[in-house]
N, C-alpha and C positions, 0 to 999 in steps of 0.2 A: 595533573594539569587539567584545567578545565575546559572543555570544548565551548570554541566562540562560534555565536549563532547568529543569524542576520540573515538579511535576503540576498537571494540567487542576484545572478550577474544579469539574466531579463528582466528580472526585477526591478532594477536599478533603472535599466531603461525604460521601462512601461510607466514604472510612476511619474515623471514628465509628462510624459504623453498621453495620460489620463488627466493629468491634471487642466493640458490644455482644454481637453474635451470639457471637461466637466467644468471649466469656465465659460467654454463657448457656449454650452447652453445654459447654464445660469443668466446670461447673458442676453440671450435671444428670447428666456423666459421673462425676464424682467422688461421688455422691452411694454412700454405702454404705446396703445396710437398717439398719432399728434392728428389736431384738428384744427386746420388752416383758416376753412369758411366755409359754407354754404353758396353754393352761386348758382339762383338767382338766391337774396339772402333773405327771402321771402316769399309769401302771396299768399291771394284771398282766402277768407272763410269759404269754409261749404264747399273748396277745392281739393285738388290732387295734383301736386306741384313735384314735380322729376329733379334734382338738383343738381350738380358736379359736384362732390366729395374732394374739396384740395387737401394735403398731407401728405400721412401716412397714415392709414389705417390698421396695419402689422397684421397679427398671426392670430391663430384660434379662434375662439365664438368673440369673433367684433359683433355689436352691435351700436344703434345709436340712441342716446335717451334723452330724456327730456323730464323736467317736474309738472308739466303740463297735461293735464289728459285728455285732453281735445286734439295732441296730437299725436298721430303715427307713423312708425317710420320702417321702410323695407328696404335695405340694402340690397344692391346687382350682387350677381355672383363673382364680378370685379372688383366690387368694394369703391367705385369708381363714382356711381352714382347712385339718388335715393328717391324714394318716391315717396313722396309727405302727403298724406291723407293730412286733411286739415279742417274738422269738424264744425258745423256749420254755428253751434254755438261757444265756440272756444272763445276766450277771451282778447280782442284787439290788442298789439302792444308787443312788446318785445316779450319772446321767450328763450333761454334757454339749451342749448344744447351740448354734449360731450359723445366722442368714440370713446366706448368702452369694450376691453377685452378681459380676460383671466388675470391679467398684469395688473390691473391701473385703466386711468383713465385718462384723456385727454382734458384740456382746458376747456373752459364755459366758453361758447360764441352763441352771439345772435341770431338768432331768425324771426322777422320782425312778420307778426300774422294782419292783414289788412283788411278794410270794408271794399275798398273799390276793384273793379277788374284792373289785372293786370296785361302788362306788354312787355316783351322783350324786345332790349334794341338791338337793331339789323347796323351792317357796317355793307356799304359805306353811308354817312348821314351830317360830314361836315356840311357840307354847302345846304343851303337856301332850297336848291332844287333835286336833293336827295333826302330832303326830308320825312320820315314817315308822316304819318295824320295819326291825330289822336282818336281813338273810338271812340264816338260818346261824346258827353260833356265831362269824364272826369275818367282819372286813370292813375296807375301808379307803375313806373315804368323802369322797368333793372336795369343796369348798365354799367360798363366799366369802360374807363378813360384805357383804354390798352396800350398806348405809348406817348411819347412825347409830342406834344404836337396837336394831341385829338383831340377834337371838338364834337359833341354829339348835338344833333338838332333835330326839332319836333316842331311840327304843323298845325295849331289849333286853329280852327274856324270860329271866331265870333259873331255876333250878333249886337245893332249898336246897344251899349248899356250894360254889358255882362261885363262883369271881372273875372280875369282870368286870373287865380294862386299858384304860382309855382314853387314848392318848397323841398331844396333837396336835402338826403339823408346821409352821411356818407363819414364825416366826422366823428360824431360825439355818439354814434350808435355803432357802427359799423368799424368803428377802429382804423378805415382809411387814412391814408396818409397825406390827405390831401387838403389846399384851402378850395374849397369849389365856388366858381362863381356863376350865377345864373345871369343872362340878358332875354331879355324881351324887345324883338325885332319886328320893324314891316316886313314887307315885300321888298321892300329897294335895298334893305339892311340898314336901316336907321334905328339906332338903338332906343328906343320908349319909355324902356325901364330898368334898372340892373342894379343887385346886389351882391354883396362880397358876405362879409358876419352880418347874419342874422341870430342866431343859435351858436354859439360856440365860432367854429367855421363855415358852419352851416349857412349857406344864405335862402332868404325867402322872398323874391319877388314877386308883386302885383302890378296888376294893368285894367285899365277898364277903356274898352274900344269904343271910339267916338262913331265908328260905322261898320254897317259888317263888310266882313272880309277874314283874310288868314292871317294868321299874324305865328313867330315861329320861337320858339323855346330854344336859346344856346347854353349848353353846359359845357365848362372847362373849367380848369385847377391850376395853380401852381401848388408847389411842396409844401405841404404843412411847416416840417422843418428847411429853414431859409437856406439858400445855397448862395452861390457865384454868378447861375444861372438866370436871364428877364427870359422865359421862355413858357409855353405852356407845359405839364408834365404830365406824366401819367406813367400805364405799369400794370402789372396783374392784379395788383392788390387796390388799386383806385375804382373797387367798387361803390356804387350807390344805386339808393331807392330816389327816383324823382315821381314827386305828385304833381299833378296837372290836372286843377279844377276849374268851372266856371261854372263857379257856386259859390253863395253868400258863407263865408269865414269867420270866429270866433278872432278876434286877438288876445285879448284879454276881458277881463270882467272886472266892475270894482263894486263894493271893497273885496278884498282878496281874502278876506277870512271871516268867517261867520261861527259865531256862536252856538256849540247844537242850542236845540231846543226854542232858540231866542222869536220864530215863529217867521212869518213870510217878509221878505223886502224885494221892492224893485230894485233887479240889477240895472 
């Protein structure tokens, strides 16, 4: 007769409960980060811009990248936030970025690099007379609609003659979820100028002021996608870039396509 051979009776039970193991870390090894946004989701050349890291960043050598070499990037020892060196000749425009660890990487987002100083907006700045001022004649200023309801406002000072450009970003770069609309107000709140789609949902208002004085920048949204709701909205994720110039603007040019070589024309 032949002796039957197999494993012991701890045997029996350890294999299970290796097995769990060895899927929980397979597991936790395969985990890549996730990469929510950048917030502020921007700022100037020739700066050094500290950011909020939304996600999850996960385990082991996280790092953050970019195809850009004008920019760098240093994670906290929380993973929490980052500090963007941002090279004084990199190229304006949208760049870029992904968390990367040992796993995988996270998805491509935004970080839009600009010419003008920037501002962060301070809460509270619904009303008229919680307004910040803008530095300068031009500016490009971060912000997020943080809940239902908010309204953010801004104080530019003109001079008569100047147009002031206000154009926000928020839509069709930023992946926001929002239709943003910009007004251009007096003093008393008499609306001057206001648009809805200029760009996508983007809108772009101008104003050219018949005297000096202040005159005040409102930003608000409703849902990109329509609801039930007639009410203002907003939310973590209704971030945007708003520019605020009072400086002569480009709209377009014609004709819109030119031949190389074909030699000089007046646009």
């Amino acid at each position: 007769m032949k002796r039957r051979t197999g494993l012991g009776i701890w045997q029996w039970y350890l294999l299970p409960l290796a097995g769990v193991l060895s899927g929980v870390a397979a597991a936790s090894a395969a985990d890549p980060p996730v990469l929510e946004r950048l917030l502020p989701a921007g700022g100037q050349r020739g700066t050094t811009v500290t950011a909020k890291v939304l996600g999850k960043p996960g385990e082991g050598n996280v790092r953050l990248q970019s195809a850009s070499a004008g920019l760098t990037f240093r994670l906290s020892e929380k993973r929490d936030t980052v500090d963007v060196d941002i090279a004084a000749d990199v190229e304006p425009g949208v760049h870029l970025v992904r968390l990367c660890n040992d796993s995988g990487a996270s998805e491509l987002r935004p970080f839009i690099v600009g010419i003008l100083p920037e501002q962060a907006e301070t809460e509270p700045n619904g009303r008229l007379a919680e307004a910040a001022t803008l530095a300068g004649t031009a500016a490009t200023v971060n912000g997020v609609l943080e809940k239902s309801g908010d309204v953010d406002t801004w104080a530019v000072p003109l001079e008569a003659g100047q147009t002031l450009v206000a154009s926000l970003t928020a839509s069709r770069v930023l992946s926001s979820p929002m239709d943003g609309v910009l007004q251009i107000v007096d003093g008393r709140g008499t609306v001057v100028s206001q648009n809805d789609d200029d760009c996508s949902m983007d809108p772009l208002a101008t104003f050219q002021a018949p005297m000096n004085g202040t005159w005040y920048v409102r930003v608000f949204a409703f849902p990109a996608a329509p609801n039930s709701s007639i009410a203002f909205a907003g939310g973590a994720d209704y971030v945007y870039r708003l520019t605020l110039a009072a400086q002569p603007y480009v709209d377009h040019v014609m004709p819109l396509v030119r031949q190389r070589g074909s030699g000089e024309q007046r646009l």
